[in-house]
MARBA-3410 file (N, C-alpha, C, O; in Angstrom, 1 decimal):
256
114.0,120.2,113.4,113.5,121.5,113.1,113.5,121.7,111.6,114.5,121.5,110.9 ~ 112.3,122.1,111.1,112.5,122.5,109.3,113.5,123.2,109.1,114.2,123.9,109.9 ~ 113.7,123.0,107.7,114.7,124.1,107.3,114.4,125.5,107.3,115.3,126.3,107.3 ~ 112.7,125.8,107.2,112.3,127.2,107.2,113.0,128.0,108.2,113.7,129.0,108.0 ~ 112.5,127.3,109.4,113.2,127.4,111.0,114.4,128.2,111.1,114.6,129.3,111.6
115.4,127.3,110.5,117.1,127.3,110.4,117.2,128.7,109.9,117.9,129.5,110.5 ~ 116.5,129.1,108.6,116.5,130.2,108.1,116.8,131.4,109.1,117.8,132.2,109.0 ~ 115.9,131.6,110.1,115.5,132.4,110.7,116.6,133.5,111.2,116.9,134.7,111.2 ~ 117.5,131.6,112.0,119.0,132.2,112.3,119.5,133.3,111.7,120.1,134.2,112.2 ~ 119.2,133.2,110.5,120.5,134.5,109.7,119.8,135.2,108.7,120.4,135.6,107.7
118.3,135.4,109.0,117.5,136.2,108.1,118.3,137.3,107.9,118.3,137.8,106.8 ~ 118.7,137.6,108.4,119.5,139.5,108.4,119.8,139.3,106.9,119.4,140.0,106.0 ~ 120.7,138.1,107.0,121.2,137.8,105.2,120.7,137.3,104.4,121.0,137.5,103.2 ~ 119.8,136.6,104.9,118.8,135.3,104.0,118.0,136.0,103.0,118.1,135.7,101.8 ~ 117.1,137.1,103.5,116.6,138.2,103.0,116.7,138.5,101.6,115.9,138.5,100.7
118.0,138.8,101.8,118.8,139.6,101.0,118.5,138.5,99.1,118.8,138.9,98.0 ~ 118.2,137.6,99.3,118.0,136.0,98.3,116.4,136.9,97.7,116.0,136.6,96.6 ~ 115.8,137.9,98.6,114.3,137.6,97.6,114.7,138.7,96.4,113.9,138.8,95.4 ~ 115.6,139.2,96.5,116.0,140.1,95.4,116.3,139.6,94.3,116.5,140.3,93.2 ~ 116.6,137.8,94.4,117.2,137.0,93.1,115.8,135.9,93.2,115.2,135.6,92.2
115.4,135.4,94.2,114.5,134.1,94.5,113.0,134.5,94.3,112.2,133.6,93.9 ~ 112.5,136.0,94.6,111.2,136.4,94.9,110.8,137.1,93.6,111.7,137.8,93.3 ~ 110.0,137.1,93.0,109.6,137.7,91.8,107.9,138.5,92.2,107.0,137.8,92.1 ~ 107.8,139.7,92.4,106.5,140.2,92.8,105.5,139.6,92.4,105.5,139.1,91.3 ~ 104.2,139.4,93.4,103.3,138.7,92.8,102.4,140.0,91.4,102.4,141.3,91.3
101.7,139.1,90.9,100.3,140.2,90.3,101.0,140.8,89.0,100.6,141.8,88.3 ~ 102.0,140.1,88.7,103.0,140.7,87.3,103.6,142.1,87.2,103.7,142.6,88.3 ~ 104.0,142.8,86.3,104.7,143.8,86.3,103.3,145.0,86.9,102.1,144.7,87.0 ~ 103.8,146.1,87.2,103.0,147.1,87.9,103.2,148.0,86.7,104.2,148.1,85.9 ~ 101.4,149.2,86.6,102.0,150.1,85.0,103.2,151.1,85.8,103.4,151.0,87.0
103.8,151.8,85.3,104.9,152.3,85.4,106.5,151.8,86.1,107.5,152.4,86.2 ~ 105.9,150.4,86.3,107.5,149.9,87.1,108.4,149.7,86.1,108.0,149.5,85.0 ~ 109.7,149.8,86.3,110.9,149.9,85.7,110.7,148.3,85.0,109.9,147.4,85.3 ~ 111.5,148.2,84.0,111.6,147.1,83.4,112.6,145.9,84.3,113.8,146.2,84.7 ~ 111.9,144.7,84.3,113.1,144.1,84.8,114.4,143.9,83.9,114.6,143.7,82.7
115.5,144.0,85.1,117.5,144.0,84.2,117.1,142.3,83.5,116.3,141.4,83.8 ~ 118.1,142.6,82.5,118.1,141.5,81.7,119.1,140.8,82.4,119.7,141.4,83.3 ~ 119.5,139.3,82.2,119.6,138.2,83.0,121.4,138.7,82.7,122.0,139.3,81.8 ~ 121.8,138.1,83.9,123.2,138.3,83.4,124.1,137.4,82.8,123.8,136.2,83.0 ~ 125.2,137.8,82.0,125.8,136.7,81.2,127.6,137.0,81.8,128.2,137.9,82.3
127.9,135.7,81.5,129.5,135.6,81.7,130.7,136.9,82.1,131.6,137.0,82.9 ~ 130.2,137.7,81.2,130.9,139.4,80.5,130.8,139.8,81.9,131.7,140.1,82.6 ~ 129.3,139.8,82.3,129.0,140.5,83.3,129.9,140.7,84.9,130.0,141.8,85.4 ~ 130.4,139.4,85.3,131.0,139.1,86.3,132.7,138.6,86.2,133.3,137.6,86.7 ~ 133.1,139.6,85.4,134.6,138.9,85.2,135.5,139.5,86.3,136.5,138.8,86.5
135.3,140.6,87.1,136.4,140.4,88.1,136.2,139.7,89.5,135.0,139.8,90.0 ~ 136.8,139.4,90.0,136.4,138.6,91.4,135.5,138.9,92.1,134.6,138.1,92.5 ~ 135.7,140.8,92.7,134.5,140.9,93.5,132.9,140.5,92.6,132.0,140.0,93.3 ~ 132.7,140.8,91.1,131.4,140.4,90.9,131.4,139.0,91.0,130.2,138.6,91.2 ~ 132.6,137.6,91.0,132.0,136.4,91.1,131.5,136.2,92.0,130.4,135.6,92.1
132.3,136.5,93.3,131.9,136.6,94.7,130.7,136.8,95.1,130.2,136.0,95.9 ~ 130.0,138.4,94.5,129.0,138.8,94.6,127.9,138.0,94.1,126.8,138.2,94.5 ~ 128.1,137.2,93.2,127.1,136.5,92.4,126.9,135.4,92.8,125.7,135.0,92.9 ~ 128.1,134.6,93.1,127.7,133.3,94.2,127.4,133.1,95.4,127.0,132.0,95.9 ~ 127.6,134.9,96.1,126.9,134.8,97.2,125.5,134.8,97.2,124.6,134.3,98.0
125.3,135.5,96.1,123.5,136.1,95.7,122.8,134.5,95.4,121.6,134.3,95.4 ~ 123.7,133.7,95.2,123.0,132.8,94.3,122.8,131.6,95.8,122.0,130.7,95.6 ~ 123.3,131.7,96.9,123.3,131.5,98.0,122.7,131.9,98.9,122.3,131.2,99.9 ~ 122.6,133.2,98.7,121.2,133.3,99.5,120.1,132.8,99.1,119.2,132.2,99.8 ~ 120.3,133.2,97.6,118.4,132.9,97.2,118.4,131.1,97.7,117.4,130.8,98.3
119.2,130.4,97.5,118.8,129.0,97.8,118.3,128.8,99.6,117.6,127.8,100.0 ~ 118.9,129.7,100.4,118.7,129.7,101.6,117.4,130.3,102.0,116.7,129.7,102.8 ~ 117.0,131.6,101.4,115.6,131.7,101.4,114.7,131.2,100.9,113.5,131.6,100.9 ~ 115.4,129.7,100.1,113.7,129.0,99.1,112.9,128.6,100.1,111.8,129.0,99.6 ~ 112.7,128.1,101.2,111.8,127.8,101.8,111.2,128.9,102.4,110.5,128.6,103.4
111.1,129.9,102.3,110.5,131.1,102.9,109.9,132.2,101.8,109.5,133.3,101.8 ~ 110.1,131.5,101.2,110.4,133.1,99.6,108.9,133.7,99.5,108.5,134.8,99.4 ~ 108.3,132.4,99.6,106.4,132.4,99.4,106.1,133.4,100.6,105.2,134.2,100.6 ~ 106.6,133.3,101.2,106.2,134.7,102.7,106.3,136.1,102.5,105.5,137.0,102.8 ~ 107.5,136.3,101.8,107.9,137.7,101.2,107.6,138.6,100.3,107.4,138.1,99.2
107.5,139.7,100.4,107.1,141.2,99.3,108.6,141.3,99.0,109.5,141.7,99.8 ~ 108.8,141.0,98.1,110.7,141.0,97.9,110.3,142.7,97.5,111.5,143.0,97.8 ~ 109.8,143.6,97.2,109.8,145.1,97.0,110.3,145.3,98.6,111.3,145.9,99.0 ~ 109.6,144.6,99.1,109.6,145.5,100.8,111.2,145.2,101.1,112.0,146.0,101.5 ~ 111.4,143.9,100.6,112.8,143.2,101.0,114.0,144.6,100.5,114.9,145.1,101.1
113.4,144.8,99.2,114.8,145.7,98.8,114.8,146.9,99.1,115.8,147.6,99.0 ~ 113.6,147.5,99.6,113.3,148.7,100.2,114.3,148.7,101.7,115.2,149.5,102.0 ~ 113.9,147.6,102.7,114.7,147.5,104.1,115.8,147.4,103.9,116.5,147.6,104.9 ~ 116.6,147.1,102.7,117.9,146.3,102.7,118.4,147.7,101.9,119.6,148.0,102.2 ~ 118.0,148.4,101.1,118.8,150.2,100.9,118.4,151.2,102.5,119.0,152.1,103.0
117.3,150.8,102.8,117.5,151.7,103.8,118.4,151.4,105.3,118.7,152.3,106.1 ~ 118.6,150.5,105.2,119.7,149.8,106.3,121.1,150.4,105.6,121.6,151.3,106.1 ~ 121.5,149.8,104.6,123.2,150.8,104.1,123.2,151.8,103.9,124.2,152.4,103.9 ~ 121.8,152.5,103.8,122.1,154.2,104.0,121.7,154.7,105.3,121.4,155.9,105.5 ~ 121.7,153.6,106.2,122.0,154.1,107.7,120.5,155.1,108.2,120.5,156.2,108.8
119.3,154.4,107.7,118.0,155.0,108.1,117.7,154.4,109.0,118.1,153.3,109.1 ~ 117.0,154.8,110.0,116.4,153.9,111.6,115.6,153.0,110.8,115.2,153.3,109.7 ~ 115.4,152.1,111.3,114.5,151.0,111.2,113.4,150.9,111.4,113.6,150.3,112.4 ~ 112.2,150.9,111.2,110.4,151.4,111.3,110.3,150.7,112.6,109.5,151.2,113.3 ~ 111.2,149.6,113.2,110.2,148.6,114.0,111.6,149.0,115.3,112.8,148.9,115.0
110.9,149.5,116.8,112.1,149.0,117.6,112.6,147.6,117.7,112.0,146.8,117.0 ~ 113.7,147.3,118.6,114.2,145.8,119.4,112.8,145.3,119.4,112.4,144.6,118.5 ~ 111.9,145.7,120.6,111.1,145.0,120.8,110.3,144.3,119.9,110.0,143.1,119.8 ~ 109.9,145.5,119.2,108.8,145.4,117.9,109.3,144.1,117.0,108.5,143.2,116.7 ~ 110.5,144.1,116.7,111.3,143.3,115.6,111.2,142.3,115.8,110.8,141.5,114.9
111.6,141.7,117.4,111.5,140.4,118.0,110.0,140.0,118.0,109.7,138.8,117.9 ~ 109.2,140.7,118.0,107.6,140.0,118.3,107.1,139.3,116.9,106.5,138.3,116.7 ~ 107.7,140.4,115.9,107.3,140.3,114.9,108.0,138.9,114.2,107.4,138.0,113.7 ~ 109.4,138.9,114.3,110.3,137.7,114.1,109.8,136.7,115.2,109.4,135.7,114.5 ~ 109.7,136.5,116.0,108.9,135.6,117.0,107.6,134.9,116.2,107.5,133.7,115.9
106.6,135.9,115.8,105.3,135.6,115.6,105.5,134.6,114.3,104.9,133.6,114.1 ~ 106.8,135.1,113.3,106.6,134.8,111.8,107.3,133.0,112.4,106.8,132.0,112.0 ~ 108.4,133.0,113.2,108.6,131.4,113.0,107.3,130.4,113.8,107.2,129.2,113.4 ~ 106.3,130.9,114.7,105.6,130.4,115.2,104.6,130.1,113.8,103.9,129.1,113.7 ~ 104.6,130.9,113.2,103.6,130.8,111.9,104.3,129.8,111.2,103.5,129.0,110.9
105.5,129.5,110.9,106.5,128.8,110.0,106.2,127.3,110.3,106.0,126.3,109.5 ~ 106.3,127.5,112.2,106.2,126.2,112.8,104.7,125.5,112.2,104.7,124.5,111.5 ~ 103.6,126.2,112.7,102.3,125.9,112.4,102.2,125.6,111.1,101.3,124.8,111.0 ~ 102.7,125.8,110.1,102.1,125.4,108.4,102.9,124.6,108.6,102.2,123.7,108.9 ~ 104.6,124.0,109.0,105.1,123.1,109.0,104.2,122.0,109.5,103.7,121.1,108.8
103.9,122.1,110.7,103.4,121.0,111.8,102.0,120.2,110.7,101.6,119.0,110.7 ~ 101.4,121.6,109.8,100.2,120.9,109.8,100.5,120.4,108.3,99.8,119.4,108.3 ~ 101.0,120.4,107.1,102.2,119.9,106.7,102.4,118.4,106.5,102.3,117.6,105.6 ~ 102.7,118.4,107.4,103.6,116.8,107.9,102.5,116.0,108.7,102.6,114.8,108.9 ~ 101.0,116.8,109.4,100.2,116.0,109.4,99.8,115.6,108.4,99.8,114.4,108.2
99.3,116.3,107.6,98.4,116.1,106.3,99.2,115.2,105.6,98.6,114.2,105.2 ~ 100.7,115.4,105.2,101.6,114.2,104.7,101.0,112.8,105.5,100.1,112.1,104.9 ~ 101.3,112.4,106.7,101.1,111.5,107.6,99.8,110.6,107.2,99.6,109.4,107.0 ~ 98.8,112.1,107.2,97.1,111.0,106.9,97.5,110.8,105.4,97.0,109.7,105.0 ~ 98.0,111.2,104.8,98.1,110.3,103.3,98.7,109.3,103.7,98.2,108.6,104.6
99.7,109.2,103.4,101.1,108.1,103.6,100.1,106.6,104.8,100.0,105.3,104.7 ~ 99.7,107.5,105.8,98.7,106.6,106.7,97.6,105.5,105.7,97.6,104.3,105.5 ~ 96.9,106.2,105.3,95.7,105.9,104.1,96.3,104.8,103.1,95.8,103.7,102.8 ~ 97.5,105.4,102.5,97.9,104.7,101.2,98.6,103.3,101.9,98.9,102.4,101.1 ~ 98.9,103.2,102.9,99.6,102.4,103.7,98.7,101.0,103.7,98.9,99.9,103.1
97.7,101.3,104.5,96.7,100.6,104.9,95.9,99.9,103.4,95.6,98.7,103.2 ~ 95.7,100.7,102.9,95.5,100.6,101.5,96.5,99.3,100.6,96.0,98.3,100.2 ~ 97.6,99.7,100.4,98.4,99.1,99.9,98.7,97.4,101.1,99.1,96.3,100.5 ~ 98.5,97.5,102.5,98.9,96.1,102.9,97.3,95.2,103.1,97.2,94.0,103.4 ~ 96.3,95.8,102.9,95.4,95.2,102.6,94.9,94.5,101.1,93.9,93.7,101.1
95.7,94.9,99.9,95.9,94.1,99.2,97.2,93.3,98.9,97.2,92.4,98.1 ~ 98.3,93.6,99.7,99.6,92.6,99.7,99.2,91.7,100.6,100.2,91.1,101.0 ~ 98.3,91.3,101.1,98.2,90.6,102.2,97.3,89.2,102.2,97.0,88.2,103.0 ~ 96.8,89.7,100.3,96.1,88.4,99.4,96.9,88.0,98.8,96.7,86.9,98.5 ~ 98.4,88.6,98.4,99.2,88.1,97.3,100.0,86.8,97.7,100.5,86.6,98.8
100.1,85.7,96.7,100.4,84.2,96.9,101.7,83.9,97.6,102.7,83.8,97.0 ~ 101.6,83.8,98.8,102.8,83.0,99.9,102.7,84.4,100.8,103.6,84.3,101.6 ~ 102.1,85.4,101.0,102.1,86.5,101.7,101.5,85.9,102.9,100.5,85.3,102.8 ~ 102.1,86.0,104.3,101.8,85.8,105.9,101.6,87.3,106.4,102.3,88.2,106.1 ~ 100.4,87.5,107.5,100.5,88.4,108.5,100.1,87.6,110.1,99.4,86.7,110.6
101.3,88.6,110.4,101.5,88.4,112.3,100.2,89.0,112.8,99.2,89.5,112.2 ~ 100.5,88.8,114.4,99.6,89.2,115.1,99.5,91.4,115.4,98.8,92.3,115.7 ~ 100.8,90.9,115.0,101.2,92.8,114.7,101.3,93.7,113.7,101.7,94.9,113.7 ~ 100.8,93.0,112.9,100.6,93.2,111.1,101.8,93.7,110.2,102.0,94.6,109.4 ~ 102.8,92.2,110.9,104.1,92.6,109.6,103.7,91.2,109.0,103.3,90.1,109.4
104.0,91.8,107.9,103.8,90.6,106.7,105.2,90.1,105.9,106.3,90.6,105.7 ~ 104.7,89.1,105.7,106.5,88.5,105.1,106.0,87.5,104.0,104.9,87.1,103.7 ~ 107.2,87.2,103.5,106.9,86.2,102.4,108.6,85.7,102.0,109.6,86.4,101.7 ~ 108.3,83.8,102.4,109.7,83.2,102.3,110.3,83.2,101.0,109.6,82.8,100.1 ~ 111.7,83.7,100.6,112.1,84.0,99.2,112.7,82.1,99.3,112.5,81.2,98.4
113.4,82.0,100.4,114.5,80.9,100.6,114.4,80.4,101.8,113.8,81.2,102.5 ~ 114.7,79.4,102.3,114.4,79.0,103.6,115.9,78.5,104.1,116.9,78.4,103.3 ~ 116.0,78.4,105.3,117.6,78.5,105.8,117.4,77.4,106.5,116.5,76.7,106.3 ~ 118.2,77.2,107.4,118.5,76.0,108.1,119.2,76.2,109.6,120.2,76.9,109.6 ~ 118.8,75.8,110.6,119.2,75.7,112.0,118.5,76.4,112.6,117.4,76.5,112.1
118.8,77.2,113.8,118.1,78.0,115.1,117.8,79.1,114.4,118.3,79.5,113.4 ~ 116.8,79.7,115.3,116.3,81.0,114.9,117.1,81.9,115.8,117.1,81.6,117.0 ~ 117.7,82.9,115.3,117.8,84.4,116.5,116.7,84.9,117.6,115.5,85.2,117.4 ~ 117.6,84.8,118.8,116.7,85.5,119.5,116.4,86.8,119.5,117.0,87.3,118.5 ~ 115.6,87.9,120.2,116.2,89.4,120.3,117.6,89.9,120.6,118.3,90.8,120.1
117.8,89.1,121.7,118.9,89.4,122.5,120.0,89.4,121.2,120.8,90.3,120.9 ~ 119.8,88.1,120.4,121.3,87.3,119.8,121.8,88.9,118.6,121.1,89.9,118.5 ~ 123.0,88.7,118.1,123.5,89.3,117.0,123.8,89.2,115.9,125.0,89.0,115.7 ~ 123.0,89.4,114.6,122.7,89.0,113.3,123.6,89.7,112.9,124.1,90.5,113.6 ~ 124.0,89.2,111.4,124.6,89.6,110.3,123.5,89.6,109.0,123.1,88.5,108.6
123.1,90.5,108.5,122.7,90.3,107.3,122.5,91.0,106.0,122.9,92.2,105.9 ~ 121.9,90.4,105.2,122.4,92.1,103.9,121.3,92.4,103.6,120.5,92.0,104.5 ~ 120.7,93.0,102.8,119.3,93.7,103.0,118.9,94.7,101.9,119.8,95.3,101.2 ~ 117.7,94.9,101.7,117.5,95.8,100.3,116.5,97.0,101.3,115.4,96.6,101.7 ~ 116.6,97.7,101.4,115.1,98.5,101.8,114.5,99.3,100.7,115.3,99.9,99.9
113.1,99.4,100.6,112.2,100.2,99.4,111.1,100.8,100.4,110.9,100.5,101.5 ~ 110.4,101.9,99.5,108.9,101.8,99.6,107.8,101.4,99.0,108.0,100.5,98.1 ~ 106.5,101.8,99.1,105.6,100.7,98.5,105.7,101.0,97.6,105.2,100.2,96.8 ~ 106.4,102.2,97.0,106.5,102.7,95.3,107.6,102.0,94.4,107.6,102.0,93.2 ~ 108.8,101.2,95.6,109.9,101.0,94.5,111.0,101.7,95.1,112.2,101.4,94.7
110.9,102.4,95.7,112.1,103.4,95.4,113.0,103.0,96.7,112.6,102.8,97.8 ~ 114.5,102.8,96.4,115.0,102.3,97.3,115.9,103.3,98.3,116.7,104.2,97.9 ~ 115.5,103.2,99.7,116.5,103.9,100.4,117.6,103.7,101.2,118.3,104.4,102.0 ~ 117.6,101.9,100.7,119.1,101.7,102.0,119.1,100.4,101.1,118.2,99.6,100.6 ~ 120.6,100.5,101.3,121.1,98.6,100.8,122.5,98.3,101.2,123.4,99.1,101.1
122.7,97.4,101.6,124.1,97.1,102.7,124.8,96.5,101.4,126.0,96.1,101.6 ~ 124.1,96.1,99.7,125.3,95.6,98.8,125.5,97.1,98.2,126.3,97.3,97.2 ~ 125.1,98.1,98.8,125.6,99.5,97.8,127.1,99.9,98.8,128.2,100.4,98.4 ~ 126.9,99.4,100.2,128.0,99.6,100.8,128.9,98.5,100.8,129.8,98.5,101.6 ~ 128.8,97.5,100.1,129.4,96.3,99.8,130.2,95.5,101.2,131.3,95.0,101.3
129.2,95.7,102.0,129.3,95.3,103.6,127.9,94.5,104.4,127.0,95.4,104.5 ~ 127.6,93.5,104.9,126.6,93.3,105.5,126.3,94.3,106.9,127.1,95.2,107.2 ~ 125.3,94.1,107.4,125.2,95.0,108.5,125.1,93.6,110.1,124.8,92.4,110.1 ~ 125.3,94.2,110.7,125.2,93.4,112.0,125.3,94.1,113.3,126.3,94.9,113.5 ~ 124.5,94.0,114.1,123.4,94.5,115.0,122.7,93.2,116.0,122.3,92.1,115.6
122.7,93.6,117.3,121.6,93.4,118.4,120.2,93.4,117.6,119.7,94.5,117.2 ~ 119.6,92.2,117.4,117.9,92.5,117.3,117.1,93.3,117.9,116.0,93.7,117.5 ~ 117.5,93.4,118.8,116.4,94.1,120.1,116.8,95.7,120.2,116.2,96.3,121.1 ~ 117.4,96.2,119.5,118.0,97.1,119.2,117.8,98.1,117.9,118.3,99.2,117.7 ~ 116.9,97.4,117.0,116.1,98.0,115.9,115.2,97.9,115.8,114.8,97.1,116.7
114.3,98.4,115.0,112.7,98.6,114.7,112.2,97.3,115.0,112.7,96.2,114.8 ~ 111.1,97.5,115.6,110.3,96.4,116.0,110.0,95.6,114.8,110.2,94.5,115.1 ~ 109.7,95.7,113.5,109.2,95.0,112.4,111.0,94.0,112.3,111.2,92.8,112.0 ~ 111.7,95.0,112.5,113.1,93.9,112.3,113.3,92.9,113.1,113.6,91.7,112.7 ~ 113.1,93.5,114.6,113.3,92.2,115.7,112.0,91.5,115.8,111.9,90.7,116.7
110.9,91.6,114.9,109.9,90.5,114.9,110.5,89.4,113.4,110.7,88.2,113.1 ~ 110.5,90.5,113.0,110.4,89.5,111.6,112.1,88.6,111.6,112.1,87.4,111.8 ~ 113.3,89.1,111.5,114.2,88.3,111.7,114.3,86.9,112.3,114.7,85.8,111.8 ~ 113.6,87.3,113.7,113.5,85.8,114.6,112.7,84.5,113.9,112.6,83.4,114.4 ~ 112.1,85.0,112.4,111.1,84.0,112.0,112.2,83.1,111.1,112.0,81.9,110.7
113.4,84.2,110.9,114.5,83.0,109.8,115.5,82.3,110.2,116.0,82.7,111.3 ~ 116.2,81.2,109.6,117.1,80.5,110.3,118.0,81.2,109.3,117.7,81.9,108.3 ~ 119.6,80.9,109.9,120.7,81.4,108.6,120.7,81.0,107.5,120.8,79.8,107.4 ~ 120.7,81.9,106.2,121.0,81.2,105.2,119.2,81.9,104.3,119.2,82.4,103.2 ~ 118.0,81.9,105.1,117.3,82.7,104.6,116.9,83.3,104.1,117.7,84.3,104.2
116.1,83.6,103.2,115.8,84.9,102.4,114.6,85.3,102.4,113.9,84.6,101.6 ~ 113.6,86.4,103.2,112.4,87.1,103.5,112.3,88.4,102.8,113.2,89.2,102.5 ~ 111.1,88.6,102.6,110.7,90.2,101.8,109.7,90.1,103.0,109.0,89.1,103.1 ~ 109.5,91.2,104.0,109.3,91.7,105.1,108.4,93.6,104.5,109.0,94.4,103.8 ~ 107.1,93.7,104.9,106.5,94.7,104.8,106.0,95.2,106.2,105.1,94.8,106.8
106.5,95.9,106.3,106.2,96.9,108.0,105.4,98.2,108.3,105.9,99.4,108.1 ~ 104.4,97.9,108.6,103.6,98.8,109.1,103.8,100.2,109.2,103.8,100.1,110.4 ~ 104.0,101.3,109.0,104.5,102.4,109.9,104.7,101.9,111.9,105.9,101.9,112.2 ~ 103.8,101.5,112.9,104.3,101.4,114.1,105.1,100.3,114.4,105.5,100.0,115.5 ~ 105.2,99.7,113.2,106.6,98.5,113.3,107.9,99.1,112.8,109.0,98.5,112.7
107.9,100.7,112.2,108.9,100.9,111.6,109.4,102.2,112.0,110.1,102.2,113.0 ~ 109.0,103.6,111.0,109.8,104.7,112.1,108.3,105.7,112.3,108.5,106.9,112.4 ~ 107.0,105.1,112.3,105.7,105.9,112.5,105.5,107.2,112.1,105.6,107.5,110.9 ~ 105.2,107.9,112.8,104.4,109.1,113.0,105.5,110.3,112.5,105.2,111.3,111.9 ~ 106.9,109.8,113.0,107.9,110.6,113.1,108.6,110.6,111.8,108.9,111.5,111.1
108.7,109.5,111.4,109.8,108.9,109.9,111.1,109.3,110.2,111.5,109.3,111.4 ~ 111.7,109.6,109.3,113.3,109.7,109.1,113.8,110.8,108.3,114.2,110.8,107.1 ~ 113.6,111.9,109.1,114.3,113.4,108.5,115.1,113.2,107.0,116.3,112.8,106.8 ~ 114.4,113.5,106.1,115.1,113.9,105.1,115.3,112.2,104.1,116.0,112.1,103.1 ~ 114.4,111.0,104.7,114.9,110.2,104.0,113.4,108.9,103.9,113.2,107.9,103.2
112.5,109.5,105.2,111.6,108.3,105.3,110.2,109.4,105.7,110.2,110.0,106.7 ~ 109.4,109.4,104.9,108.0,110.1,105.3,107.7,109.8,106.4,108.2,108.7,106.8 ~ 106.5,110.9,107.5,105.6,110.0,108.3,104.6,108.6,107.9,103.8,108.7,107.0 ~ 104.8,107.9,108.4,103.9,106.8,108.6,103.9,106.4,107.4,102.9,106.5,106.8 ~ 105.0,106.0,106.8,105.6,105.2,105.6,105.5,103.5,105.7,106.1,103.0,106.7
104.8,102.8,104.8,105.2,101.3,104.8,106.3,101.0,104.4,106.6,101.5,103.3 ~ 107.2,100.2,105.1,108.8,100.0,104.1,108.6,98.5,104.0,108.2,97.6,104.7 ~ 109.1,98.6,102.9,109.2,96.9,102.2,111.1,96.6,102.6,112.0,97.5,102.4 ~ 111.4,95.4,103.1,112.7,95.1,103.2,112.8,93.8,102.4,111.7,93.1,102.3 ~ 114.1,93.5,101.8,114.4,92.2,101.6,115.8,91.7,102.2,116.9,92.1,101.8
115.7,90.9,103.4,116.4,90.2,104.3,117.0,88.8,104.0,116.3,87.8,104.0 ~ 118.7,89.1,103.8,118.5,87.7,103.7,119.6,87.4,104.9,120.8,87.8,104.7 ~ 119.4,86.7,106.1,119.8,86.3,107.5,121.5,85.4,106.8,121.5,84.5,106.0 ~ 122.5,85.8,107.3,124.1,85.2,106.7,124.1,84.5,108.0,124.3,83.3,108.0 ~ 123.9,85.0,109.0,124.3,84.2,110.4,124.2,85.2,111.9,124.2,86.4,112.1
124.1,84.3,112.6,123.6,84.7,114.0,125.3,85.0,115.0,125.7,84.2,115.9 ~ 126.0,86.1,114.5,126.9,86.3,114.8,127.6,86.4,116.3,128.8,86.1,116.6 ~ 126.8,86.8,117.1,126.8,86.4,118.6,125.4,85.9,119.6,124.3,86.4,119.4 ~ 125.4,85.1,120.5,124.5,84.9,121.4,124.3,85.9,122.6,124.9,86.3,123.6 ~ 123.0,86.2,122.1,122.9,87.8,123.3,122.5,86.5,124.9,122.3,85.3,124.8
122.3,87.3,126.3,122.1,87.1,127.4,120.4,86.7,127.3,119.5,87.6,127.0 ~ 120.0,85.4,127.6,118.3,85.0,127.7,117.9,86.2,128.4,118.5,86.9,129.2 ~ 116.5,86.3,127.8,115.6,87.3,128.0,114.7,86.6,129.5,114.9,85.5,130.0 ~ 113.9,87.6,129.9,112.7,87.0,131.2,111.9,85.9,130.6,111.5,85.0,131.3 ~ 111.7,86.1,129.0,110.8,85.5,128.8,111.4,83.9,128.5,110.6,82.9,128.3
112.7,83.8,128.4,113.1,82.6,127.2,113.9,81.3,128.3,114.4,80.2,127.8
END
């Protein structure tokens, strides 16, 4: 669920952020009050104002994903008329329709959002492994993971079934790295058949001792969906694999 979403839970409070986060659109209005000047240290020296300040400074971060929605006037208007105990313009019902309607709207720019991400990331993908796919010692499968031998190893190949040990670099096509088993100064080890398809294809191609740079498709890796907060939709990930050993023998497959 976005974080816009999550918001929603505790709008009662969240709100309360466009008073610090929301700045009126269309610039100052002629006769509006001057905005208060910024506050300084002096300002907040007994507890309740720190309190009061770090909560403010808490909401507003809780409302950043929504802030663009808001008339922060309207905001501070509901939020004095609520402590001075005025009825509310909207009944139960009204409130819920209205709060209903606004996350369904939240949902929809999210959803379309993350498509529009998707067809890029899709585009630049295809893009990007149709010229790695000239580059000197570069191989593609019948499933379009591409590899390229750094080192070559020696003995049996892993099956799906079997249990690897190995250490690994992950990037994207930009460079930028998001997983490495030498940052956790630990190899990883795992069931082949049990991770991304680009892993349990591409591994079985090394003996122990190996070293492969492996490029995966989005539907060899985490697709359409990606990896909340760490992997776009339909991202190419570049890995560098190097196979330590085939740490247990899994149970033969139908096919083997």
């Amino acid at each position: 669920m976005p974080r816009s979403l999550l918001v929603l839970s505790a709008l009662s409070l969240a709100l309360a952020a466009a008073l610090v986060a929301c700045a009126p659109s269309g610039g100052p209005k002629p006769g509006a009050a001057a905005a208060p000047a910024p506050l300084a240290a002096a300002d907040v020296a007994s507890e309740k104002a720190r309190i009061s300040y770090v909560v403010g400074r808490d909401f507003a971060r809780s409302v950043e994903p929504i802030r663009a929605e808001l008339d922060a006037e309207l905001v501070l208007r509901a939020i004095r008329d609520a402590q001075a105990g005025r009825p509310s313009l909207f009944d139960e019902s009204e409130t819920k329709r209205i709060r209903d309607g606004f996350s369904a709207h939240l949902r929809d720019k999210h959803d379309q959002q993350v498509k529009a991400l998707a067809a890029r990331n899709l585009a630049a993908g295809e893009a990007f492994l149709s010229k790695n796919a000239n580059a000197d010692g570069v191989k593609t499968t019948a499933s379009g993971l591409q590899y390229q031998m750094l080192r070559e190893g020696k003995g049996a190949h892993p099956k799906a079934s079997d249990t690897v040990r190995v250490n690994y670099v992950g990037t994207l096509i930009d460079g930028r790295k998001f997983e490495s088993t030498y940052d956790t100064d630990h190899p990883a080890e795992f069931v082949l058949a049990q991770v991304m398809p680009g892993w349990t294809e591409g591994v079985q191609l090394m003996a122990p001792g190996a070293k492969y740079r492996f490029w995966m498709p989005p539907k060899l890796a985490y697709g359409e969906r990606g990896l909340a907060g760490q992997i776009e939709p339909n991202s190419v990930l570049a890995f560098e694999v190097e196979l330590l050993e085939i740490a247990g023998q899994g149970a033969p497959t139908h096919d083997e």
